[in-house]
N, CA, C and O atoms as a printed pandas DataFrame, in Angstrom:
     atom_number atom_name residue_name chain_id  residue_number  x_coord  y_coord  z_coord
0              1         N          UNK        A               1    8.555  -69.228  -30.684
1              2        CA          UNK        A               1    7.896  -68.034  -31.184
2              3         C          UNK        A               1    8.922  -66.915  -31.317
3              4         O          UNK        A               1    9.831  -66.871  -30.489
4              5         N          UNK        A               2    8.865  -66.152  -32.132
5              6        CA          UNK        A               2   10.068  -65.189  -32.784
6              7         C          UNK        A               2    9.353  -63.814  -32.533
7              8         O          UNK        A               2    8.766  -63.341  -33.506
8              9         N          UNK        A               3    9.329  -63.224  -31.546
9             10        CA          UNK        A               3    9.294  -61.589  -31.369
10            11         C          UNK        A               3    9.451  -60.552  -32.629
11            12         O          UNK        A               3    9.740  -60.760  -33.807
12            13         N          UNK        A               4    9.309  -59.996  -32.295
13            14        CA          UNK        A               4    9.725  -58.995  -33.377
14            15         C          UNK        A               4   11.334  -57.813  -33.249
15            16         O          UNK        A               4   11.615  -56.973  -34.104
16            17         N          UNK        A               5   12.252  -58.117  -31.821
17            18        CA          UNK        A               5   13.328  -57.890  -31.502
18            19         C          UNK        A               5   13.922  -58.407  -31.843
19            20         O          UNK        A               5   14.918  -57.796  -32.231
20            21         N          UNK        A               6   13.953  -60.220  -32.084
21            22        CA          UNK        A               6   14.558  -61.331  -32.313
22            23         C          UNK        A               6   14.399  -61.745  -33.618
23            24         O          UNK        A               6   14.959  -62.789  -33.952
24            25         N          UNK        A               7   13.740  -61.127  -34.425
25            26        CA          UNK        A               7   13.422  -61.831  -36.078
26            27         C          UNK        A               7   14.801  -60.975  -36.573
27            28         O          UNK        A               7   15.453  -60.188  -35.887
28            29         N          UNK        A               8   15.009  -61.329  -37.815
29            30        CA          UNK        A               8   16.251  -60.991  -38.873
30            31         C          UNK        A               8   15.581  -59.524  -39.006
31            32         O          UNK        A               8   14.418  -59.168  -38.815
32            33         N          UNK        A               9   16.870  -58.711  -39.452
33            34        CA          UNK        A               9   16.436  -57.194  -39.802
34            35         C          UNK        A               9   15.201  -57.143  -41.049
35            36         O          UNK        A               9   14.267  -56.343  -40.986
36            37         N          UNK        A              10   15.374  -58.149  -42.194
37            38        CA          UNK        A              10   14.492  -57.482  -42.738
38            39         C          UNK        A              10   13.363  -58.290  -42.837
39            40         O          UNK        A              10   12.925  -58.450  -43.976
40            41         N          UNK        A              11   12.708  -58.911  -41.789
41            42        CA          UNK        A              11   11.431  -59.040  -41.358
42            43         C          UNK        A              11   11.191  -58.484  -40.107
43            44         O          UNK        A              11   10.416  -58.998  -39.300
44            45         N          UNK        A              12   11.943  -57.255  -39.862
45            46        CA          UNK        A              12   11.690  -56.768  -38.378
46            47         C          UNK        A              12   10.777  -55.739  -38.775
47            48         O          UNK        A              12    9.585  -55.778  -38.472
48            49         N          UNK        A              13   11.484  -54.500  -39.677
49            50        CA          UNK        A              13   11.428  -53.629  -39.789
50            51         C          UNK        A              13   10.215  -53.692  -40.836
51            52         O          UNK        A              13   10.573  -53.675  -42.014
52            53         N          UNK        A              14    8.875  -53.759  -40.601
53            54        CA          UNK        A              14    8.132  -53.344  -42.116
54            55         C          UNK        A              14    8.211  -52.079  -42.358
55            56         O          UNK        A              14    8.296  -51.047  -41.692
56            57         N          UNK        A              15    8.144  -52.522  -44.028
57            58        CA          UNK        A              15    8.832  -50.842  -44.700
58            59         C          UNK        A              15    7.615  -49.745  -44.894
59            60         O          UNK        A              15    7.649  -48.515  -44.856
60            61         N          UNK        A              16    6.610  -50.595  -45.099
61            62        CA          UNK        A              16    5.025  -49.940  -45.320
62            63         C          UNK        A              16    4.558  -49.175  -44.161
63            64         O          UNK        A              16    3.631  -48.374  -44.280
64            65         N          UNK        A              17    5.362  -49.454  -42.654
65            66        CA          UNK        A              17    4.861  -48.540  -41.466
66            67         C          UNK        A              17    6.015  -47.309  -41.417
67            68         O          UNK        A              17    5.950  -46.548  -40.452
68            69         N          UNK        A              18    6.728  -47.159  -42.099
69            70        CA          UNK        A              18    8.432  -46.163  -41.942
70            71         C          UNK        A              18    7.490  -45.143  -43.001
71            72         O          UNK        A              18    7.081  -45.617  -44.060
72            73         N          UNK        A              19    7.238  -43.946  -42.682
73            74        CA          UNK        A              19    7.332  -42.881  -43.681
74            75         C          UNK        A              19    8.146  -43.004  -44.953
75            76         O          UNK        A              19    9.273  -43.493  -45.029
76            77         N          UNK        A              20    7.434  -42.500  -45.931
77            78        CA          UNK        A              20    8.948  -42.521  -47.504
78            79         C          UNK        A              20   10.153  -42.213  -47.108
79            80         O          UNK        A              20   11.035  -43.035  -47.359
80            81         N          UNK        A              21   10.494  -41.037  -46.434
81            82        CA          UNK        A              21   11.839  -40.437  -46.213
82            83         C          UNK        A              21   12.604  -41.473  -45.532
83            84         O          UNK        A              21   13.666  -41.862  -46.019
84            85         N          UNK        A              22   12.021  -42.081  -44.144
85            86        CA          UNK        A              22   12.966  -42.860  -43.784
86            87         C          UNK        A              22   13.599  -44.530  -44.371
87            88         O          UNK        A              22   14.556  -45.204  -43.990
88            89         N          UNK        A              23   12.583  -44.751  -45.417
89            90        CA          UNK        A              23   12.641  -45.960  -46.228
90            91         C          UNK        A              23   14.029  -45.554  -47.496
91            92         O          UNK        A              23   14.122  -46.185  -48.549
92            93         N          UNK        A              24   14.978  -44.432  -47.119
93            94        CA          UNK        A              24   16.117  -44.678  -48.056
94            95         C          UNK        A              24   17.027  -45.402  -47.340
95            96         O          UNK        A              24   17.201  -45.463  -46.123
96            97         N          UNK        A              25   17.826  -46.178  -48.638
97            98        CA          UNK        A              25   19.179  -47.015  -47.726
98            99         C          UNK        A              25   20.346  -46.363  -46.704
99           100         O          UNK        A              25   20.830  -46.983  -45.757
100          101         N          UNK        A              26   20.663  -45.138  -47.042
101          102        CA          UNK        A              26   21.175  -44.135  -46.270
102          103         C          UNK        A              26   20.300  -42.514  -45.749
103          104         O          UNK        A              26   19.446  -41.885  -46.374
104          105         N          UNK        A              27   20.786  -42.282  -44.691
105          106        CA          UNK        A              27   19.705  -41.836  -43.660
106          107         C          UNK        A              27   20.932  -40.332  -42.946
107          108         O          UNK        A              27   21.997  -40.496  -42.351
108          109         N          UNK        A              28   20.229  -38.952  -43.319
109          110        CA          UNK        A              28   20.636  -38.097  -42.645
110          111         C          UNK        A              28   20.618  -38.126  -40.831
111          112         O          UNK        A              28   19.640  -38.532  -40.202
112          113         N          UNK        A              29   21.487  -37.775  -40.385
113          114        CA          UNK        A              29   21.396  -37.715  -38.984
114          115         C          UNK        A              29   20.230  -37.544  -37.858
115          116         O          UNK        A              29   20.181  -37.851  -36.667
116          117         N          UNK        A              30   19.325  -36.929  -38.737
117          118        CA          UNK        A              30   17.840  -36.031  -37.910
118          119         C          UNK        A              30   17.354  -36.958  -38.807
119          120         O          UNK        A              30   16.598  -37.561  -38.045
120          121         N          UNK        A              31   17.224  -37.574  -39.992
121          122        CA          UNK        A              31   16.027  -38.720  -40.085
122          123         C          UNK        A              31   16.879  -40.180  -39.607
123          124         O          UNK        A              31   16.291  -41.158  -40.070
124          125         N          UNK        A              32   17.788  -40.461  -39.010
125          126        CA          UNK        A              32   18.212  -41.483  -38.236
126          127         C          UNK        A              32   17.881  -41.467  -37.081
127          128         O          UNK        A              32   17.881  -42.490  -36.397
128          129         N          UNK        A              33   17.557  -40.387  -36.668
129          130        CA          UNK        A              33   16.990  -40.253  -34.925
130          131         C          UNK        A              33   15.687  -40.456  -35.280
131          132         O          UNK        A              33   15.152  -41.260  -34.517
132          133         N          UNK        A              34   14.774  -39.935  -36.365
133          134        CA          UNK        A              34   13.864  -40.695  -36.386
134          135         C          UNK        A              34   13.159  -41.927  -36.545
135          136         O          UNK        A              34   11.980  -42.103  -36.236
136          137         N          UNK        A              35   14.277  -43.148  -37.262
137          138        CA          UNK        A              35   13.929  -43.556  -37.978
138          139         C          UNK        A              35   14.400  -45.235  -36.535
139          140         O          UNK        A              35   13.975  -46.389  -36.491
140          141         N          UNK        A              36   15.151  -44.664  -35.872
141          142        CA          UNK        A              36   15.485  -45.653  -34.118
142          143         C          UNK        A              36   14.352  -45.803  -33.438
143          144         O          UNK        A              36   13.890  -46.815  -32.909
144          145         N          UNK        A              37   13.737  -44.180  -33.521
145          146        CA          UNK        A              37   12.503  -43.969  -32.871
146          147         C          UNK        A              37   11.865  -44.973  -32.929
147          148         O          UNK        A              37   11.582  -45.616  -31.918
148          149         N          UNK        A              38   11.506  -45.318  -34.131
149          150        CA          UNK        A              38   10.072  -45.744  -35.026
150          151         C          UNK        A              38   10.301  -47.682  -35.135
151          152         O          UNK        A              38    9.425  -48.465  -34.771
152          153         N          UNK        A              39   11.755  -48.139  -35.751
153          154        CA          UNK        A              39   11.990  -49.277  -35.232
154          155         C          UNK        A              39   12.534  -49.562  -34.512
155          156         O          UNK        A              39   12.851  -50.677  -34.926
156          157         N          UNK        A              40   13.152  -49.425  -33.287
157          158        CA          UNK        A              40   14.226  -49.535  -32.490
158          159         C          UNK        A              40   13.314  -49.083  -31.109
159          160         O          UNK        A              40   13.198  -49.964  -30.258
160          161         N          UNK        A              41   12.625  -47.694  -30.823
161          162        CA          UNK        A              41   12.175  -47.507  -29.983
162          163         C          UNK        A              41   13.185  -46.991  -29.200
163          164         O          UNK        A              41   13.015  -47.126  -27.989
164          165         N          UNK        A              42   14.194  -46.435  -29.565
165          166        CA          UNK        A              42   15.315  -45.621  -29.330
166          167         C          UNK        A              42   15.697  -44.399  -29.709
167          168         O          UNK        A              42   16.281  -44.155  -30.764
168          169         N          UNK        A              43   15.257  -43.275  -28.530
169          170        CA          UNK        A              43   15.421  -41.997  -28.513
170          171         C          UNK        A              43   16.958  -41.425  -28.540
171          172         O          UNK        A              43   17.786  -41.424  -27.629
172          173         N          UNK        A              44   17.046  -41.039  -29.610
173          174        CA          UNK        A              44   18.840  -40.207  -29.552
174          175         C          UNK        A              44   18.658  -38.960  -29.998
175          176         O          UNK        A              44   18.020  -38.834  -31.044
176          177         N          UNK        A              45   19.126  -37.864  -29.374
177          178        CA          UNK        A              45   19.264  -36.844  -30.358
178          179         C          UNK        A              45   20.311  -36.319  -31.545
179          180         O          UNK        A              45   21.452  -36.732  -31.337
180          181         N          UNK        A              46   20.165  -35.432  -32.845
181          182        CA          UNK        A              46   21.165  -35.375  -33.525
182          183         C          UNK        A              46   22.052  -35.061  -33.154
183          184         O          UNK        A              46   23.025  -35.517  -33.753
184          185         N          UNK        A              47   22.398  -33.957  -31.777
185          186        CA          UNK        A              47   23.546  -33.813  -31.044
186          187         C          UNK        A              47   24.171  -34.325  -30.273
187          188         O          UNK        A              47   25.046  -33.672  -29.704
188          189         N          UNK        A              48   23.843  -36.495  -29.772
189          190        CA          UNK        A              48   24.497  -37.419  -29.470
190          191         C          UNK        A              48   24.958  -37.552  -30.851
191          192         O          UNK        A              48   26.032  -37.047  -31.178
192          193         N          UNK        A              49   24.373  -38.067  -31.527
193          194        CA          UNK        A              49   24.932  -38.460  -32.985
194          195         C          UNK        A              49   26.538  -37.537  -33.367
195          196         O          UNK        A              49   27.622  -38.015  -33.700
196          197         N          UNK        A              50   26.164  -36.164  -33.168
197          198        CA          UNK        A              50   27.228  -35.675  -33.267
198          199         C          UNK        A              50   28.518  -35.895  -32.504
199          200         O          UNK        A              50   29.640  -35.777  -32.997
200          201         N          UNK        A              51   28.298  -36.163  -31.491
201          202        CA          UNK        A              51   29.199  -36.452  -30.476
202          203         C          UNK        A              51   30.012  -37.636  -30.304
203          204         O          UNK        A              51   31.056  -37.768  -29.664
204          205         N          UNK        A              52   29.195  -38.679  -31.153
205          206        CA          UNK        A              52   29.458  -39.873  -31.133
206          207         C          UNK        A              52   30.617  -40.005  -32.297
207          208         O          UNK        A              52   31.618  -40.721  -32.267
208          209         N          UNK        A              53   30.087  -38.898  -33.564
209          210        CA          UNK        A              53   30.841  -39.193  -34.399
210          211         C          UNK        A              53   32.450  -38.359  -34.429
211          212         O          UNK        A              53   33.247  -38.592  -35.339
212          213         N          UNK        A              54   32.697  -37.580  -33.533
213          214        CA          UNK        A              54   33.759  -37.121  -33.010
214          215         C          UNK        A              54   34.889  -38.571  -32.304
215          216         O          UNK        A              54   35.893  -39.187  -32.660
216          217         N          UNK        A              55   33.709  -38.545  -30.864
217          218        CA          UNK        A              55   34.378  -39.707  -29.893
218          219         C          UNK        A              55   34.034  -41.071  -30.180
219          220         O          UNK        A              55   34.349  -41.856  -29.285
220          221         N          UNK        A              56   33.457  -41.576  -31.212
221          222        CA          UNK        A              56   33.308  -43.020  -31.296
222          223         C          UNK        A              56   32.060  -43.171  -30.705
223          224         O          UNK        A              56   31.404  -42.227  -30.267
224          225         N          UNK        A              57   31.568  -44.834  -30.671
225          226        CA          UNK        A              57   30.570  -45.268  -30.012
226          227         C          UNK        A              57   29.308  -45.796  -30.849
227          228         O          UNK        A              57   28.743  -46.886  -30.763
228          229         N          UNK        A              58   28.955  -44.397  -31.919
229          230        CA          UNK        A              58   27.772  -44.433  -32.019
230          231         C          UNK        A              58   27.817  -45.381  -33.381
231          232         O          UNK        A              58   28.744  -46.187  -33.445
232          233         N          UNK        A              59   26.963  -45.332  -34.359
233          234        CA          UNK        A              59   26.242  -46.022  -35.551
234          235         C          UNK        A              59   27.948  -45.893  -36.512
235          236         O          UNK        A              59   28.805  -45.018  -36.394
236          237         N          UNK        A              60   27.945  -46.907  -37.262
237          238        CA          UNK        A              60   28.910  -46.286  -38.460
238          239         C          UNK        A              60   28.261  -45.062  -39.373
239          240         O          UNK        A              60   27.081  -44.712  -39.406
240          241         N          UNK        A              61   28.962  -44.724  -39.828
241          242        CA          UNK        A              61   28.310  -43.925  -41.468
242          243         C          UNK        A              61   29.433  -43.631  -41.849
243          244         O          UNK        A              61   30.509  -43.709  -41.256
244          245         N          UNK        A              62   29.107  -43.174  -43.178
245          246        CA          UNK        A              62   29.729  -42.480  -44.503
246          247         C          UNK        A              62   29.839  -40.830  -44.910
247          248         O          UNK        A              62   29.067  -40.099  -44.290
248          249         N          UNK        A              63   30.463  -40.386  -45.600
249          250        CA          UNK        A              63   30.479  -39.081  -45.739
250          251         C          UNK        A              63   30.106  -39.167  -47.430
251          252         O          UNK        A              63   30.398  -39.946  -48.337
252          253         N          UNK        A              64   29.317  -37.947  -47.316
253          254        CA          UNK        A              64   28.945  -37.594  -48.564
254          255         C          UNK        A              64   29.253  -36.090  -48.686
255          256         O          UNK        A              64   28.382  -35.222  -48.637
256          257         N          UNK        A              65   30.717  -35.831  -48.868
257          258        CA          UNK        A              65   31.232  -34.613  -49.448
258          259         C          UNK        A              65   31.426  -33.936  -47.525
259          260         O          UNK        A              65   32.401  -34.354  -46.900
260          261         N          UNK        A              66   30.614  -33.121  -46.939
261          262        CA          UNK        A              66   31.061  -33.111  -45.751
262          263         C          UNK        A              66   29.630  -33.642  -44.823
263          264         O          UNK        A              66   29.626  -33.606  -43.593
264          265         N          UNK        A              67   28.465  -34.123  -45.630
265          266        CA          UNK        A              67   27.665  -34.870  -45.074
266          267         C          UNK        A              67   27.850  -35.939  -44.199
267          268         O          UNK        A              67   29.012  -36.337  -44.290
268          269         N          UNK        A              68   26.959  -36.800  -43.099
269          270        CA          UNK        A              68   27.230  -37.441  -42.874
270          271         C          UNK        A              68   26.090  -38.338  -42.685
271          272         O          UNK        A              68   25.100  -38.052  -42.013
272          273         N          UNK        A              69   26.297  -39.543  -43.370
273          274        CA          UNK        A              69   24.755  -40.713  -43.981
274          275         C          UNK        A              69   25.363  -42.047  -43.168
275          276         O          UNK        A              69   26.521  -42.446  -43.043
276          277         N          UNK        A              70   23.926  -42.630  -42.604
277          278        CA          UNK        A              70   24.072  -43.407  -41.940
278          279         C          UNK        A              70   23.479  -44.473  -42.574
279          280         O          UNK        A              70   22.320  -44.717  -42.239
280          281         N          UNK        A              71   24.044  -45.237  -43.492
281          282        CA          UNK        A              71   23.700  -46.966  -43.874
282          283         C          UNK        A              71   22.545  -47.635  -42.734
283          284         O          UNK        A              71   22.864  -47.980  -41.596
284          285         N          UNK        A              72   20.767  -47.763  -43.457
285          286        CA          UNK        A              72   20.243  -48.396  -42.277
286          287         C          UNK        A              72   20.390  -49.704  -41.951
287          288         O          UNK        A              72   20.207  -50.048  -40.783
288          289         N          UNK        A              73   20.581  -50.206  -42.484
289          290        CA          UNK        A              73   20.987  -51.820  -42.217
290          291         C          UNK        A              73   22.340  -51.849  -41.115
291          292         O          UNK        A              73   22.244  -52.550  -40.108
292          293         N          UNK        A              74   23.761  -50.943  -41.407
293          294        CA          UNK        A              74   24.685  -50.935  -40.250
294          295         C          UNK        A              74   23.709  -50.555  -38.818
295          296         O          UNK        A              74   23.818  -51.201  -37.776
296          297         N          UNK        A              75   22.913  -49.587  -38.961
297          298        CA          UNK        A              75   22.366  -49.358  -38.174
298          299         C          UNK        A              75   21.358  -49.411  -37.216
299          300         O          UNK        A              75   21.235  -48.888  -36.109
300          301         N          UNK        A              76   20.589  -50.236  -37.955
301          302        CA          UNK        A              76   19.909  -51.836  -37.187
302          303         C          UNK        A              76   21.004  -52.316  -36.852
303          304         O          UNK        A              76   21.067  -52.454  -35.630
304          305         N          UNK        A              77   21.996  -52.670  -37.446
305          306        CA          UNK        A              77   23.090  -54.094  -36.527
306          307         C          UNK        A              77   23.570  -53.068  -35.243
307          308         O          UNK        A              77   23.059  -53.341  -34.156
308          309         N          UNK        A              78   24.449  -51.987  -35.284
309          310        CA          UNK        A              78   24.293  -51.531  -34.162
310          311         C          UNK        A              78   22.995  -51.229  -33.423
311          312         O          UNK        A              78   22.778  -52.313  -32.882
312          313         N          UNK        A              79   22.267  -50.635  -33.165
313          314        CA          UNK        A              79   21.091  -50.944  -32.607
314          315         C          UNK        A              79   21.237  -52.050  -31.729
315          316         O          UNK        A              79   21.530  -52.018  -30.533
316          317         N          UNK        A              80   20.942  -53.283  -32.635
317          318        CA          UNK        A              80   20.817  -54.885  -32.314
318          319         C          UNK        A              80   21.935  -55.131  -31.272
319          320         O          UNK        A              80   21.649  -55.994  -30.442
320          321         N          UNK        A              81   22.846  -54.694  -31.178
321          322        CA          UNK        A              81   23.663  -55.201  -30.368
322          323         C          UNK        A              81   24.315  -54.003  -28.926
323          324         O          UNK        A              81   25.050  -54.248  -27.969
324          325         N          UNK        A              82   23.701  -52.847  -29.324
325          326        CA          UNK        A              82   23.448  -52.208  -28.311
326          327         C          UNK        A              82   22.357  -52.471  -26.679
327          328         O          UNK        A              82   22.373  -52.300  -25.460
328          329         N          UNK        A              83   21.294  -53.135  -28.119
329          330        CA          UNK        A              83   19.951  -53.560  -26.829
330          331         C          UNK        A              83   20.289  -54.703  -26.629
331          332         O          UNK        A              83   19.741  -55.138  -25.617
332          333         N          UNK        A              84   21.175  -55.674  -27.287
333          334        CA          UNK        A              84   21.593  -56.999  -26.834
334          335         C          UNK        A              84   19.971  -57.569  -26.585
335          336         O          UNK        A              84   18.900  -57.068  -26.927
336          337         N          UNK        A              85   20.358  -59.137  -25.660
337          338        CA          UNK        A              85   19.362  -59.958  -25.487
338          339         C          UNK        A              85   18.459  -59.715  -25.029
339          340         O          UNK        A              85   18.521  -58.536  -24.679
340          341         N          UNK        A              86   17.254  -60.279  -24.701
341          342        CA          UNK        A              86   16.351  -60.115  -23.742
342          343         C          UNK        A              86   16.807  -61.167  -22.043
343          344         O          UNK        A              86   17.165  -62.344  -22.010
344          345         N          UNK        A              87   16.648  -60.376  -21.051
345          346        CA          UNK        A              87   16.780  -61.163  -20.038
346          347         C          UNK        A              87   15.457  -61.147  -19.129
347          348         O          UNK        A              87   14.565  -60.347  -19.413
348          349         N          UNK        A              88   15.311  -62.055  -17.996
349          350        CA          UNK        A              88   14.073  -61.992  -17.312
350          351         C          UNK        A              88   14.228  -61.113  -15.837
351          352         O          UNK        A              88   13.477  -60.400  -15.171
352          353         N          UNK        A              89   16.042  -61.719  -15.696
353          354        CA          UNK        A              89   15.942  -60.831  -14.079
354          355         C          UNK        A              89   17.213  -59.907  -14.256
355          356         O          UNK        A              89   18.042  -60.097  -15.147
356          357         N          UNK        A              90   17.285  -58.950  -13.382
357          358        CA          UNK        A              90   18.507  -57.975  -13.189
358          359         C          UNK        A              90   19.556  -58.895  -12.828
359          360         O          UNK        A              90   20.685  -58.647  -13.252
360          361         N          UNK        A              91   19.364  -59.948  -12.093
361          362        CA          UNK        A              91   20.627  -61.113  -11.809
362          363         C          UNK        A              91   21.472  -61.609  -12.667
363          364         O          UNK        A              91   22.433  -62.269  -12.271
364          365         N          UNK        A              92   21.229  -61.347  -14.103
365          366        CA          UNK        A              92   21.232  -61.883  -15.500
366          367         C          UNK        A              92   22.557  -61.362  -15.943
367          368         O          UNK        A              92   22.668  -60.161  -15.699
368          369         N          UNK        A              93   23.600  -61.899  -16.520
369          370        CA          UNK        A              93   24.604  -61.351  -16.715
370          371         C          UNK        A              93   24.122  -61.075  -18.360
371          372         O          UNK        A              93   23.618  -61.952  -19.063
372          373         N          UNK        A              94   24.310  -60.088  -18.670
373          374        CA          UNK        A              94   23.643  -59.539  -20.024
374          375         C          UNK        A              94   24.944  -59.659  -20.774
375          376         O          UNK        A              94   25.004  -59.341  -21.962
């Protein structure tokens, strides 16, 4: 049985439950924090985001002139490998 953590990105994410705004392929910083929220279930604020994109860490993105757009598909894959596997006990080497 395939969860909905564990299915491929694009049968994870239905697009019909994401508001219009967050259903573009690239995603402003404040609708990327929303948009973790909503599939991911991952609270960030735009001022980690910022921080991240100084010191590393966080989502890739792109610049658009001095914008900065976050590709959602990179950003499901990070995501995905931030929350890593599912385990059953804390004993679990994750």
């Amino acid at each position: 049985m395939t969860t909905q953590a564990n299915a491929p990105p694009e049968a994870r994410t239905p697009e019909l439950c994401l508001p219009a705004h967050l259903r573009k392929p690239r995603l402003r910083p404040d609708e990327l924090c929303q948009y973790l929220e909503l599939a991911h279930g991952i609270e960030i604020k735009p001022s980690t985001l910022a921080t991240w994109r100084c010191r590393g860490g966080g989502p890739p993105f792109v610049r658009f002139n001095r914008t900065p757009l976050y590709p959602r598909d990179l950003a499901d894959a990070w995501a995905d490998e931030k929350l890593g596997d599912p385990i059953t006990s804390t004993s679990e080497v994750a």
